[in-house]
N, CA, C and O atoms as a GROMACS GRO file, in nm:
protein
  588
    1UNK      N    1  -0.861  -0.895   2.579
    1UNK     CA    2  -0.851  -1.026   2.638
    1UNK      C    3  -0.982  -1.061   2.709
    1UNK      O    4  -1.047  -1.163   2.686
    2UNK      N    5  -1.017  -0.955   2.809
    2UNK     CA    6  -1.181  -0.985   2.866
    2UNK      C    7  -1.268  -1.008   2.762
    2UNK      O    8  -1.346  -1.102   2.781
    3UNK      N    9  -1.277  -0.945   2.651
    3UNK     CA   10  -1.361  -0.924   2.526
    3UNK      C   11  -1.365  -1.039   2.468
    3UNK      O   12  -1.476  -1.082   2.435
    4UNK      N   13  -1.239  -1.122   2.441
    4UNK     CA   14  -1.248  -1.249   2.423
    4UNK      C   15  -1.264  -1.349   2.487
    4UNK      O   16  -1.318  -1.451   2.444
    5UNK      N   17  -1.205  -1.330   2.628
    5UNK     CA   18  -1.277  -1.444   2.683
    5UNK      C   19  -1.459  -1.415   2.697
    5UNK      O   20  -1.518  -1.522   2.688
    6UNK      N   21  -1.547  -1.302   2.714
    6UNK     CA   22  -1.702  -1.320   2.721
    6UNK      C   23  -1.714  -1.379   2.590
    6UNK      O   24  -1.808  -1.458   2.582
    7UNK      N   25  -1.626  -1.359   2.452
    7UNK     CA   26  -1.683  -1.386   2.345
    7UNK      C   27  -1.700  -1.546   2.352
    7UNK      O   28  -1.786  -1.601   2.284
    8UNK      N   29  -1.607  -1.626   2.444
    8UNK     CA   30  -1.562  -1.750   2.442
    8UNK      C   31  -1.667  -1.804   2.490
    8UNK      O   32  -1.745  -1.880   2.434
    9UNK      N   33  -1.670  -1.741   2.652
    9UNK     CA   34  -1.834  -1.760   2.714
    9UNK      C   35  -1.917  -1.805   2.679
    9UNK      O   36  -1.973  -1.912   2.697
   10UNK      N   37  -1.942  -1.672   2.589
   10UNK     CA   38  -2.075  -1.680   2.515
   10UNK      C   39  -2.094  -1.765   2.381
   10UNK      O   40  -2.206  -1.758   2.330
   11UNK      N   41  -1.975  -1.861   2.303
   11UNK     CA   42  -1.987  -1.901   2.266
   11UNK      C   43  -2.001  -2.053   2.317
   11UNK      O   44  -2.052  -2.128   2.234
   12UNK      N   45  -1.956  -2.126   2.465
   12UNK     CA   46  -1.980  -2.224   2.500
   12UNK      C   47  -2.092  -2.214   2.529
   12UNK      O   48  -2.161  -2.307   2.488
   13UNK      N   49  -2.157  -2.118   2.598
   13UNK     CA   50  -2.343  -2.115   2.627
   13UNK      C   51  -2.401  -2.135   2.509
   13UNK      O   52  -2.512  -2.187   2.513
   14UNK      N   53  -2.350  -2.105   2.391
   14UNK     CA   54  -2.435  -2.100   2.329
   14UNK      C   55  -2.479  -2.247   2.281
   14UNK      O   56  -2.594  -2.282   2.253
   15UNK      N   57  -2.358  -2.327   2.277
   15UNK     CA   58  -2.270  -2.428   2.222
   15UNK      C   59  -2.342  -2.517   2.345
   15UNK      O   60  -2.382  -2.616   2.284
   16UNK      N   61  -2.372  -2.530   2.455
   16UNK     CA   62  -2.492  -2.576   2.542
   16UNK      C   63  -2.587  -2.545   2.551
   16UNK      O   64  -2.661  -2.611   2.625
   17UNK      N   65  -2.638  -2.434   2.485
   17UNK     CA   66  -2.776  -2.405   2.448
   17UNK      C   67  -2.809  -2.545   2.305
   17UNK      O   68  -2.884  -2.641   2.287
   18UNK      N   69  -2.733  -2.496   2.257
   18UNK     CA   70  -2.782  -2.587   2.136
   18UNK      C   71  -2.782  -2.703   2.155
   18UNK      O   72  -2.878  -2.764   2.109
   19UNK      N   73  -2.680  -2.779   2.226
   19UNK     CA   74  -2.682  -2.902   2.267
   19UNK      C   75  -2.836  -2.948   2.369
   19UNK      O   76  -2.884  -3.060   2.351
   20UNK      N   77  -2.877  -2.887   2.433
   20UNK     CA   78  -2.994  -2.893   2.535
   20UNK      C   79  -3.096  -2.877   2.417
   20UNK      O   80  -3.162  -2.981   2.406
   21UNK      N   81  -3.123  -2.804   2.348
   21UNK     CA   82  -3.246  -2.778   2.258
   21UNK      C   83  -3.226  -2.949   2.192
   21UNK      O   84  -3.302  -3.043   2.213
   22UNK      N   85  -3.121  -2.949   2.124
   22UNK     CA   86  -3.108  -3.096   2.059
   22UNK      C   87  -3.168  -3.210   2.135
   22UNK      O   88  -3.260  -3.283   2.099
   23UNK      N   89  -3.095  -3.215   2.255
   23UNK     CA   90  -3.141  -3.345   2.327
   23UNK      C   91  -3.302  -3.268   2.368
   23UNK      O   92  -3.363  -3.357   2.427
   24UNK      N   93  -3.373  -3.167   2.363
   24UNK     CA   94  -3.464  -3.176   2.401
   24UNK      C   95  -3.582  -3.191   2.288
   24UNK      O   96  -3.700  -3.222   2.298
   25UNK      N   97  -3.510  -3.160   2.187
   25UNK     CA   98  -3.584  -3.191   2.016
   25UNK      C   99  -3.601  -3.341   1.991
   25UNK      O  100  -3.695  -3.397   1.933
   26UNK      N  101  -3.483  -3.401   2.050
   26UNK     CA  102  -3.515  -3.543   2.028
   26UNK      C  103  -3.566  -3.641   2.117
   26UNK      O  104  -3.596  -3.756   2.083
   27UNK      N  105  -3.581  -3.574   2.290
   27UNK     CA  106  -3.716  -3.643   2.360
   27UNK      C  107  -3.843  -3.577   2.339
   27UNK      O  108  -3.948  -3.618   2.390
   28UNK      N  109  -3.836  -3.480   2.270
   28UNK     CA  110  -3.988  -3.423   2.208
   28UNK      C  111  -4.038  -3.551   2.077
   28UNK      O  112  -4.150  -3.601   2.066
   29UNK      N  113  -3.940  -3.573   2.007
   29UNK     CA  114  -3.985  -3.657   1.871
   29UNK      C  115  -4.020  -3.777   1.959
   29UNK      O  116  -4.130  -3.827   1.937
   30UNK      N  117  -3.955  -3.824   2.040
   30UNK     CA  118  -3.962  -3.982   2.134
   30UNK      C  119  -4.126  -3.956   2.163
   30UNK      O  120  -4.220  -3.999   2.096
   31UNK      N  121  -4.130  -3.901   2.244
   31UNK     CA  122  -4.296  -3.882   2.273
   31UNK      C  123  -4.382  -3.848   2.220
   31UNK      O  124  -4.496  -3.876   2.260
   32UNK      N  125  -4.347  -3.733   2.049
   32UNK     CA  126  -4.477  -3.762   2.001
   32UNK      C  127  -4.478  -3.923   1.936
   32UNK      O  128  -4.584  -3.973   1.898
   33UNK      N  129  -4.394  -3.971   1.932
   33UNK     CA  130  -4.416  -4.127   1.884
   33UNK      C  131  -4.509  -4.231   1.988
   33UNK      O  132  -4.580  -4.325   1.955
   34UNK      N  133  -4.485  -4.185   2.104
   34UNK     CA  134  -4.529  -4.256   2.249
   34UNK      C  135  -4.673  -4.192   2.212
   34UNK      O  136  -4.760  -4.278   2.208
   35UNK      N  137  -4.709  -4.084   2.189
   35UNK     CA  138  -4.827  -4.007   2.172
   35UNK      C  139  -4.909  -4.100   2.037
   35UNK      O  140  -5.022  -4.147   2.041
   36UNK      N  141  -4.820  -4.105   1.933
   36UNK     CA  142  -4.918  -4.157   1.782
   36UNK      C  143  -4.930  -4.344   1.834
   36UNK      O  144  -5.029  -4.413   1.809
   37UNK      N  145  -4.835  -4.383   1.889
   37UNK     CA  146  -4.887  -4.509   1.937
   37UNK      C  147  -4.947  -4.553   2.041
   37UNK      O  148  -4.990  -4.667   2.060
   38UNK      N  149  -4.951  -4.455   2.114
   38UNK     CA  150  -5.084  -4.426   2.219
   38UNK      C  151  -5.244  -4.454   2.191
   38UNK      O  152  -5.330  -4.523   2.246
   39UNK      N  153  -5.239  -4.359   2.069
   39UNK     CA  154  -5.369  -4.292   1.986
   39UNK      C  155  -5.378  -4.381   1.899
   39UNK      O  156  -5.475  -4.341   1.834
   40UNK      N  157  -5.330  -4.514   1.831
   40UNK     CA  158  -5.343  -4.581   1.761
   40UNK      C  159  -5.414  -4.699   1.838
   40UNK      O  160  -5.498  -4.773   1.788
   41UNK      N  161  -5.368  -4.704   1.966
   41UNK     CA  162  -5.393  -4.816   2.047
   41UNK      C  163  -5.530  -4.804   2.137
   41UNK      O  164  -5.595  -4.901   2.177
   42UNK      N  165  -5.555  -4.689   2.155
   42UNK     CA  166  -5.666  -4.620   2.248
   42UNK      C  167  -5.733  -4.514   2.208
   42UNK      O  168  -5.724  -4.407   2.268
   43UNK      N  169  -5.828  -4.535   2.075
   43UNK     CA  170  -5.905  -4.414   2.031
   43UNK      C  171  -5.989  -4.307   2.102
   43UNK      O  172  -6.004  -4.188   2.077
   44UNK      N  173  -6.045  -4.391   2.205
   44UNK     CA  174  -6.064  -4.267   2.327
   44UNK      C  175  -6.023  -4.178   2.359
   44UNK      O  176  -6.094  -4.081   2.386
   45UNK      N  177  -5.845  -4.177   2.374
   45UNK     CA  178  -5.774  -4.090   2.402
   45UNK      C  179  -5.699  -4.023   2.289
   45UNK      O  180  -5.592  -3.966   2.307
   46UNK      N  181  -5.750  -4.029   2.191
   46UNK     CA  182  -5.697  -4.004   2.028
   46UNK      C  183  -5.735  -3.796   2.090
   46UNK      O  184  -5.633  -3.728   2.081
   47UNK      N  185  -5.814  -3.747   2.122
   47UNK     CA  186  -5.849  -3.616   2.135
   47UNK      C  187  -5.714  -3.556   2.246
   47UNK      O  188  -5.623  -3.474   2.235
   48UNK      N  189  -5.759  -3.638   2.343
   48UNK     CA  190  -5.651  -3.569   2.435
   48UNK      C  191  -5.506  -3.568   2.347
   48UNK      O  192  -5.452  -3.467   2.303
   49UNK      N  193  -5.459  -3.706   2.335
   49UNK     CA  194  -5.343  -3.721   2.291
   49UNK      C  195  -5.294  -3.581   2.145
   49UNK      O  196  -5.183  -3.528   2.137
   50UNK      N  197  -5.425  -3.551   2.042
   50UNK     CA  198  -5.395  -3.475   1.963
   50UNK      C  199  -5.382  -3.326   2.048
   50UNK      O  200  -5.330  -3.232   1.989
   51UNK      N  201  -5.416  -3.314   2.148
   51UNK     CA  202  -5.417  -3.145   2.220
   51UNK      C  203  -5.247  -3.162   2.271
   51UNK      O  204  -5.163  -3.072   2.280
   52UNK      N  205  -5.231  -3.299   2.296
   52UNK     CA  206  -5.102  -3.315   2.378
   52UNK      C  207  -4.979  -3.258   2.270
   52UNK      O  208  -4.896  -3.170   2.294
   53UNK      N  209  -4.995  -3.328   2.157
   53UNK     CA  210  -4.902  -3.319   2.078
   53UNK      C  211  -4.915  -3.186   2.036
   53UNK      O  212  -4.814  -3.116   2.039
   54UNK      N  213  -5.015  -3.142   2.000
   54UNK     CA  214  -4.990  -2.998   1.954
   54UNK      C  215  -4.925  -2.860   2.051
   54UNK      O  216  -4.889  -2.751   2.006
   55UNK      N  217  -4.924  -2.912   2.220
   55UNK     CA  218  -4.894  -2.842   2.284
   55UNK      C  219  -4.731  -2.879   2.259
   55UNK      O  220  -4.646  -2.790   2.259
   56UNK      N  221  -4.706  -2.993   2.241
   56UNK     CA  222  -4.563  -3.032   2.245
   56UNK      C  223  -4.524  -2.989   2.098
   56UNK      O  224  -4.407  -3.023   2.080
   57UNK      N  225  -4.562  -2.944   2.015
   57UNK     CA  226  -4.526  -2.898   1.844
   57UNK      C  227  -4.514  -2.748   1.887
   57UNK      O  228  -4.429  -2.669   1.846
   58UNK      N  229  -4.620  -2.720   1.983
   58UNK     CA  230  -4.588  -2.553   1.996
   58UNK      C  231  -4.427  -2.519   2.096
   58UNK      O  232  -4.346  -2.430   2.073
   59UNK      N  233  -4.422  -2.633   2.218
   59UNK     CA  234  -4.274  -2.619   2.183
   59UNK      C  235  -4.195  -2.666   2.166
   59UNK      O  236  -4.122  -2.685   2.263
   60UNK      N  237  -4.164  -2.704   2.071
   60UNK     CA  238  -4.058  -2.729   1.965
   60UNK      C  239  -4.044  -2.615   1.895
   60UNK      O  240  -3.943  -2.566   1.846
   61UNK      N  241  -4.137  -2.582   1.895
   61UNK     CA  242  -4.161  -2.425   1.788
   61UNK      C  243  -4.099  -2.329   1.846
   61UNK      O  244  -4.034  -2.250   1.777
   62UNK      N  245  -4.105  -2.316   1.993
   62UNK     CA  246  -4.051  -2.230   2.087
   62UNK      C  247  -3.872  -2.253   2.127
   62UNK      O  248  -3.793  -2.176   2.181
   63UNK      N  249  -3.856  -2.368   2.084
   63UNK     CA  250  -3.692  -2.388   2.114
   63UNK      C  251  -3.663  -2.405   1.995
   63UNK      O  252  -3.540  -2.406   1.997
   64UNK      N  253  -3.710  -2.425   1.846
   64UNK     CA  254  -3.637  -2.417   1.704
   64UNK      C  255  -3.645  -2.237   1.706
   64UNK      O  256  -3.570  -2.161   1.645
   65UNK      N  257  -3.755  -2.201   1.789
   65UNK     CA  258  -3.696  -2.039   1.733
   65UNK      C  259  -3.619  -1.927   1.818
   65UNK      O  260  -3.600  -1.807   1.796
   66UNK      N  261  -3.570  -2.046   1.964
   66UNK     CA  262  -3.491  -1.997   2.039
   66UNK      C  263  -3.332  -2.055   2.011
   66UNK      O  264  -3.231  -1.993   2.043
   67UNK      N  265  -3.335  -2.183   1.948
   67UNK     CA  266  -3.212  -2.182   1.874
   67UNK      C  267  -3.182  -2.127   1.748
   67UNK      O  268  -3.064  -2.127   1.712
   68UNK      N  269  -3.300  -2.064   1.646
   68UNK     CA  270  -3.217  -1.993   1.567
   68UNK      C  271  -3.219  -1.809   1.622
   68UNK      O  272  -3.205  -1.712   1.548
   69UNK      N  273  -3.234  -1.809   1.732
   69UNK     CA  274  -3.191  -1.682   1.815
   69UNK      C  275  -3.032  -1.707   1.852
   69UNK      O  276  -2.930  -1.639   1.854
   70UNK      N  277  -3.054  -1.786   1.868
   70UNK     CA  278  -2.856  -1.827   1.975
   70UNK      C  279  -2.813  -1.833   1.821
   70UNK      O  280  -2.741  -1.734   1.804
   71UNK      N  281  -2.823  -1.889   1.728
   71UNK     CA  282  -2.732  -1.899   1.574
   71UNK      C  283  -2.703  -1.809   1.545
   71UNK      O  284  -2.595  -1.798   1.487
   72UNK      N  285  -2.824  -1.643   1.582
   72UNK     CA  286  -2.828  -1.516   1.542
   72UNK      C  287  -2.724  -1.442   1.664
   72UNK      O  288  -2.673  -1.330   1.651
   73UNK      N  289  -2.711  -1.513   1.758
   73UNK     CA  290  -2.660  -1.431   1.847
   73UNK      C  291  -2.512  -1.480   1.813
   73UNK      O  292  -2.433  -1.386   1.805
   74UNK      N  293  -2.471  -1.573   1.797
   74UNK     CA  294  -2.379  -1.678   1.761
   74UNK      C  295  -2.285  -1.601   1.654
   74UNK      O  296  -2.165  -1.573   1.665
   75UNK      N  297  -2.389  -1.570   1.527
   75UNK     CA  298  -2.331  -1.512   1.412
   75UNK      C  299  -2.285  -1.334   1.457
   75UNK      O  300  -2.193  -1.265   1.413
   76UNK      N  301  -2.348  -1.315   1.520
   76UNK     CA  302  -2.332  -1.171   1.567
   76UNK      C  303  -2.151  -1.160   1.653
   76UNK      O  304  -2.050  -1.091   1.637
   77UNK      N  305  -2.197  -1.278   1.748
   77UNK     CA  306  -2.057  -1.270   1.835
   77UNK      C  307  -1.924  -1.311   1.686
   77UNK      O  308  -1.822  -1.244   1.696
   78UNK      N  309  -1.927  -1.379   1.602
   78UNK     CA  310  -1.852  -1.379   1.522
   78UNK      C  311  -1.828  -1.239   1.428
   78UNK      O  312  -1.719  -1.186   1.406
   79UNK      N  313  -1.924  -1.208   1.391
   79UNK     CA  314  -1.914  -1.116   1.316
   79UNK      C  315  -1.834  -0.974   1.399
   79UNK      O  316  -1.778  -0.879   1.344
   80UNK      N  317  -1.851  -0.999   1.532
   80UNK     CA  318  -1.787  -0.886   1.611
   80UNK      C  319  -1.631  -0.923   1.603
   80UNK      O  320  -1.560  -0.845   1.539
   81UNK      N  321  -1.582  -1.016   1.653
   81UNK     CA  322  -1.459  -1.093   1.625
   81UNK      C  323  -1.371  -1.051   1.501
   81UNK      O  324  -1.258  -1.001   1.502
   82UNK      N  325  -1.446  -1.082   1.402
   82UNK     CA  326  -1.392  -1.077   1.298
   82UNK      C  327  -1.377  -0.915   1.284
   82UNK      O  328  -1.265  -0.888   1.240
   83UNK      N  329  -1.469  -0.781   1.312
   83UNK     CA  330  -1.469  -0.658   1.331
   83UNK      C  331  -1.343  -0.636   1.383
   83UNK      O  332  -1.262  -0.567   1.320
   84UNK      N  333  -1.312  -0.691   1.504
   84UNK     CA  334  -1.223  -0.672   1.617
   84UNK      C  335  -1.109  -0.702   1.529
   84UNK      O  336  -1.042  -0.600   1.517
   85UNK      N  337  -1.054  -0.812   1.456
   85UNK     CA  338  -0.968  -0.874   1.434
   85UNK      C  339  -0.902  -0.747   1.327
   85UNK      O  340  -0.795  -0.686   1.325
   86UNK      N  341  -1.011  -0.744   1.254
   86UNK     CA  342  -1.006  -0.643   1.121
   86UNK      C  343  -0.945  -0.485   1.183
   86UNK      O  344  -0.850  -0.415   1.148
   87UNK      N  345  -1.046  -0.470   1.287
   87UNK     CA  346  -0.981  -0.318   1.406
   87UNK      C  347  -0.817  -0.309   1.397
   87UNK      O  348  -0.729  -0.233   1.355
   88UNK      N  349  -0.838  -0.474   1.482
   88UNK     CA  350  -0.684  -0.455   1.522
   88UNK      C  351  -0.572  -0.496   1.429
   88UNK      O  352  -0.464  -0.501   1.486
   89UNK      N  353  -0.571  -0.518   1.334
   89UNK     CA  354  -0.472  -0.524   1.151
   89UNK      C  355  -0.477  -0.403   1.138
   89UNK      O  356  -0.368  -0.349   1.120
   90UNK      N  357  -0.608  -0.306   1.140
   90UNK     CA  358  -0.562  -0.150   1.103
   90UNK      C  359  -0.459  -0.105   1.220
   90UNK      O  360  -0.343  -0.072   1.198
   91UNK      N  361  -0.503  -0.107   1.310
   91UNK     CA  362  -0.402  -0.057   1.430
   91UNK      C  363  -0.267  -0.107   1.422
   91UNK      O  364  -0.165  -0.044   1.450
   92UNK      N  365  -0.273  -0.184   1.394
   92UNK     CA  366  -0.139  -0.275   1.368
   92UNK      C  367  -0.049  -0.231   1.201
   92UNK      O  368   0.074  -0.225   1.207
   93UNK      N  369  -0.089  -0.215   1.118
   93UNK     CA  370  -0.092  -0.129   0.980
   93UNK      C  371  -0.046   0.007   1.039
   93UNK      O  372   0.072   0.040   1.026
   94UNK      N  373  -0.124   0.077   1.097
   94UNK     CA  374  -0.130   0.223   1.110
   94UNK      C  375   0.022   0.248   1.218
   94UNK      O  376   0.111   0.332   1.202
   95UNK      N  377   0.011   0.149   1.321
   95UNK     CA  378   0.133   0.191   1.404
   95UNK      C  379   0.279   0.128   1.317
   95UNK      O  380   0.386   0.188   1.328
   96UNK      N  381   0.268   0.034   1.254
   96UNK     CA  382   0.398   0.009   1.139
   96UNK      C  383   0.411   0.086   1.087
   96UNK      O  384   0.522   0.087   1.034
   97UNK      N  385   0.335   0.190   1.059
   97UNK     CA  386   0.332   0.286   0.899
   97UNK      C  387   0.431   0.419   0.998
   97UNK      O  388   0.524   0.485   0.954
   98UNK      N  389   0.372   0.427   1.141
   98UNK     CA  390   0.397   0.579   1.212
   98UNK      C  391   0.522   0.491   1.233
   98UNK      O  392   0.593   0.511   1.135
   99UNK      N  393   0.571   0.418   1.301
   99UNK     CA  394   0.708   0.373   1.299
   99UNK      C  395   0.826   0.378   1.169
   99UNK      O  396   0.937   0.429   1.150
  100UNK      N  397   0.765   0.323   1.122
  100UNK     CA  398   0.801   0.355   0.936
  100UNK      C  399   0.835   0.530   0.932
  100UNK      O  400   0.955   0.557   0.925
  101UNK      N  401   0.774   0.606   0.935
  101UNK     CA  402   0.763   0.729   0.920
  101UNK      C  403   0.875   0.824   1.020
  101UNK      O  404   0.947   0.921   0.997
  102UNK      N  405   0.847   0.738   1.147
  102UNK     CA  406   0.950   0.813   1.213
  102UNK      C  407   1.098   0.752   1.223
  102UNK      O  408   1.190   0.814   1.276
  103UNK      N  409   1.111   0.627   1.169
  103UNK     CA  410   1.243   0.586   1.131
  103UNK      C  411   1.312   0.695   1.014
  103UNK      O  412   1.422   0.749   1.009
  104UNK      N  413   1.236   0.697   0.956
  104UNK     CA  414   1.243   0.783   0.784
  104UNK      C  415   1.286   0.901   0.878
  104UNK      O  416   1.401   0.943   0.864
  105UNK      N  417   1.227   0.942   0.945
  105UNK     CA  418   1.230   1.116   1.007
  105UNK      C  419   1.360   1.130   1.093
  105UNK      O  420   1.416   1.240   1.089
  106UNK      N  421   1.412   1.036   1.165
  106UNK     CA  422   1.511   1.000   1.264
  106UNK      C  423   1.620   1.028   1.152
  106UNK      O  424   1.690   1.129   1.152
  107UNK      N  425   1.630   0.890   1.020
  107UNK     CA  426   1.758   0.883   0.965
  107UNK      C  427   1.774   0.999   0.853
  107UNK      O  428   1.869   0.997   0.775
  108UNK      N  429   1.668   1.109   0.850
  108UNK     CA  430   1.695   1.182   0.774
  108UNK      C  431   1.741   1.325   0.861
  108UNK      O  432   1.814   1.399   0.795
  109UNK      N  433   1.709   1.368   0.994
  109UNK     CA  434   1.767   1.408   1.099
  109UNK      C  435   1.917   1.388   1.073
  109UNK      O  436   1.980   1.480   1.020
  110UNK      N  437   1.979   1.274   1.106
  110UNK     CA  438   2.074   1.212   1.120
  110UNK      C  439   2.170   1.257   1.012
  110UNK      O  440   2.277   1.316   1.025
  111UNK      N  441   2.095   1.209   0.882
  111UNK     CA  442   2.193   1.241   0.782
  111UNK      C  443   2.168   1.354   0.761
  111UNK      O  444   2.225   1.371   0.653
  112UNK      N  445   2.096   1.502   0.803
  112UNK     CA  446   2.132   1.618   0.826
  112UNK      C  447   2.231   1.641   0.886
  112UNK      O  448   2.314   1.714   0.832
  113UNK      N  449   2.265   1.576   1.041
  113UNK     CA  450   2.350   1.618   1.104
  113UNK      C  451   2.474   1.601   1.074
  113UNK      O  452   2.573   1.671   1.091
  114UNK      N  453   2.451   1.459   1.007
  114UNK     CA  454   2.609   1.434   0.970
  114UNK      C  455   2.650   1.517   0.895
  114UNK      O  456   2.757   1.575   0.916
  115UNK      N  457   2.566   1.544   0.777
  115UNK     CA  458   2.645   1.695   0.657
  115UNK      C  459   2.645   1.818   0.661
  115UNK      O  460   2.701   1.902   0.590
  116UNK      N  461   2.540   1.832   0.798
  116UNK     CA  462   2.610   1.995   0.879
  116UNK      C  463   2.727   1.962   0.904
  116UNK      O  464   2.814   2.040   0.866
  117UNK      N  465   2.770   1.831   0.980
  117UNK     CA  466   2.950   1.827   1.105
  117UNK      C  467   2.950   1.812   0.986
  117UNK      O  468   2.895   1.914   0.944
  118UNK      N  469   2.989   1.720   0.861
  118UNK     CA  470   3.090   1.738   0.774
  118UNK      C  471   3.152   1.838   0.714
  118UNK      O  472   3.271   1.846   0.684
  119UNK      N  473   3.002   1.968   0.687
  119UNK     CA  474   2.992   2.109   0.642
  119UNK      C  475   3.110   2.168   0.753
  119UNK      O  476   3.222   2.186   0.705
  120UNK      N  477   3.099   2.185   0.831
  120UNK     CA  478   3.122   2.273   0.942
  120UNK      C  479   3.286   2.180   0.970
  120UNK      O  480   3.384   2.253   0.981
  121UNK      N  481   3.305   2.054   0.978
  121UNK     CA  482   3.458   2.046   0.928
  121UNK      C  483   3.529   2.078   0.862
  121UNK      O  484   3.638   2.125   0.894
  122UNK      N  485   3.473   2.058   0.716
  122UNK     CA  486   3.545   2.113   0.613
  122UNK      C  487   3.565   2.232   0.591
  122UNK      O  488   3.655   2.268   0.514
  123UNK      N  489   3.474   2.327   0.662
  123UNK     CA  490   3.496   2.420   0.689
  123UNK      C  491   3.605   2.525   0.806
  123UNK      O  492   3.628   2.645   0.791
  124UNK      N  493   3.661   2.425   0.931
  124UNK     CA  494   3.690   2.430   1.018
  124UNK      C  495   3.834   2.420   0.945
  124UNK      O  496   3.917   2.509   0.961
  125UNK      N  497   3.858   2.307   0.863
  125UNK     CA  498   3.976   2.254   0.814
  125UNK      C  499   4.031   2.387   0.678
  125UNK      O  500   4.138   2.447   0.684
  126UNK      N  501   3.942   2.403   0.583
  126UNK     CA  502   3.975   2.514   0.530
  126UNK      C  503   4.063   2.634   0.573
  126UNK      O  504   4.164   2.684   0.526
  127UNK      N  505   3.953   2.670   0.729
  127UNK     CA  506   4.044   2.833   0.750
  127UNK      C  507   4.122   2.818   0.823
  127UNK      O  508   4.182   2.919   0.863
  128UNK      N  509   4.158   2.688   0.874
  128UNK     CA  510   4.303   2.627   0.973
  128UNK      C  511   4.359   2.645   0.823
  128UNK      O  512   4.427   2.747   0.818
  129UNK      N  513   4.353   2.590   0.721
  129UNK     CA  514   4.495   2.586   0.578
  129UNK      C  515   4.444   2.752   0.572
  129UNK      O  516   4.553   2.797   0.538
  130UNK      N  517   4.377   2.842   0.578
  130UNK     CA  518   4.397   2.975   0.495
  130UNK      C  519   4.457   3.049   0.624
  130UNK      O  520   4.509   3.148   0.574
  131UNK      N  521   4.473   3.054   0.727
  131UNK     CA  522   4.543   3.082   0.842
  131UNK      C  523   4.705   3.003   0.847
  131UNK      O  524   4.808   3.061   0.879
  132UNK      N  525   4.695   2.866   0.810
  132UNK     CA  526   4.817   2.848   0.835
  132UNK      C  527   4.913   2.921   0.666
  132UNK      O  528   5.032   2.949   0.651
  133UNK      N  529   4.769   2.934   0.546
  133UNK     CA  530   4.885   2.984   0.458
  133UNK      C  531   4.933   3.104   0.455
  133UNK      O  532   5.042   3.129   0.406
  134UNK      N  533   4.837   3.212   0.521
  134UNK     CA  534   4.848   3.371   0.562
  134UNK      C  535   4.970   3.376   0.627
  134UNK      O  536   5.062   3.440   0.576
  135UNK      N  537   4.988   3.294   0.776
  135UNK     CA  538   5.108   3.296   0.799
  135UNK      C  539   5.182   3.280   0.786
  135UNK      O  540   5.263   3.350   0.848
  136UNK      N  541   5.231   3.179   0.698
  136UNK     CA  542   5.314   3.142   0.645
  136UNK      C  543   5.410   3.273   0.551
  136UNK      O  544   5.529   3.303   0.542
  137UNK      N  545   5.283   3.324   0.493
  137UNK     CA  546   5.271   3.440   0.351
  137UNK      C  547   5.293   3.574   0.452
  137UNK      O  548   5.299   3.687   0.404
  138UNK      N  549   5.304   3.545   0.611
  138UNK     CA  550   5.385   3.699   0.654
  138UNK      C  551   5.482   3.665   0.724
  138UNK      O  552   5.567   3.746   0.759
  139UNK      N  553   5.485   3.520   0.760
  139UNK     CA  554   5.706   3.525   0.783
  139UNK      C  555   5.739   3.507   0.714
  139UNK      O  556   5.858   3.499   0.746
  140UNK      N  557   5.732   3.479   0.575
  140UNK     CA  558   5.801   3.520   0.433
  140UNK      C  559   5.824   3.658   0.390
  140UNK      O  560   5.921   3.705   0.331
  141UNK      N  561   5.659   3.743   0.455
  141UNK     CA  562   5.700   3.890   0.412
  141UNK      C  563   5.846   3.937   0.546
  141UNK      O  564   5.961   3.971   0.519
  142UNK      N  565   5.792   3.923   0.667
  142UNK     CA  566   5.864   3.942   0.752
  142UNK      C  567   6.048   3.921   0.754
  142UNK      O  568   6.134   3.965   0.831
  143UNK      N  569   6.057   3.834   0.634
  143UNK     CA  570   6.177   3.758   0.680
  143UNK      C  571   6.197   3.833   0.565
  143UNK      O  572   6.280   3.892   0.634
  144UNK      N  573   6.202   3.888   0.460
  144UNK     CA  574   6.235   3.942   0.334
  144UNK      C  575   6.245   4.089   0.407
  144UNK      O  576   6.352   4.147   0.384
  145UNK      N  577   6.158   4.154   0.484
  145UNK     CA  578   6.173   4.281   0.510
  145UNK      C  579   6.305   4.271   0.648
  145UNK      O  580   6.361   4.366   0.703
  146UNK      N  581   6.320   4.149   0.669
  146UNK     CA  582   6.417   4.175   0.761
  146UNK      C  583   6.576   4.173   0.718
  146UNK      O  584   6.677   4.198   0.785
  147UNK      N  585   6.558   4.132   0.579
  147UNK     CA  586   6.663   4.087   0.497
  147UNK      C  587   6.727   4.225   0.419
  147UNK      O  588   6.821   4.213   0.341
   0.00000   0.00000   0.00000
């Protein structure tokens, strides 16, 4: 949850980074225009004005290659996300599967136990009938030898 919210963070900074480079890409273009119609109007200042603009091209240069840093950082924070997301489907896979496994293990327990007690009834029930027929089979002898 922390992990996602810095990811969030860091994706609105970034998401105002880019927005600031933009608006600052497009009062950079405003002024070199203020600059070429400057220099059109006042050849005197045609030298300065060309040092001006080139200082202002160098940055532009410096924030087109600090916004495709944030795109890189941008793609990175996604690409972690998507890692994460992918993480947690295996974890999520893997603990269904051990649940799975120990359901399987539980109801096969179970239906052991039940056909031991059934074993062990039917067994219980057996030598109750071979006990009740034994006896039976010596007050018959009993009653014949008493006869």
């Amino acid at each position: 949850d922390d992990f996602d919210d810095l990811i969030e963070r860091q994706k609105r900074d970034a998401s105002n980074q880019l927005e600031r480079i933009r608006e600052e890409s497009e009062k950079l273009e405003r002024k070199m225009k203020e600059a070429d119609e400057m220099a059109r109007i006042n050849f005197e200042r045609k030298e300065q004005e060309r040092r001006r603009k080139d200082n202002l091209a160098v940055e532009l240069a410096l924030m087109k290659a600090e916004k495709l840093e944030q795109e890189r950082r941008l793609k990175e924070a996604a690409d972690r996300v998507a890692a994460n997301k992918l993480r947690e489907e295996c974890l999520r896979r893997e603990a269904e599967e051990r649940l799975r496994r120990e359901a399987e293990e539980r109801l096969r327990r179970e239906a052991e136990e039940r056909i031991r007690h059934e074993a062990d009834e039917r067994l219980r029930r057996e030598a109750e009938e071979q006990i009740r027929r034994e006896t039976e089979e010596r007050r018959r002898r009993e009653a014949k030898e008493r006869l």
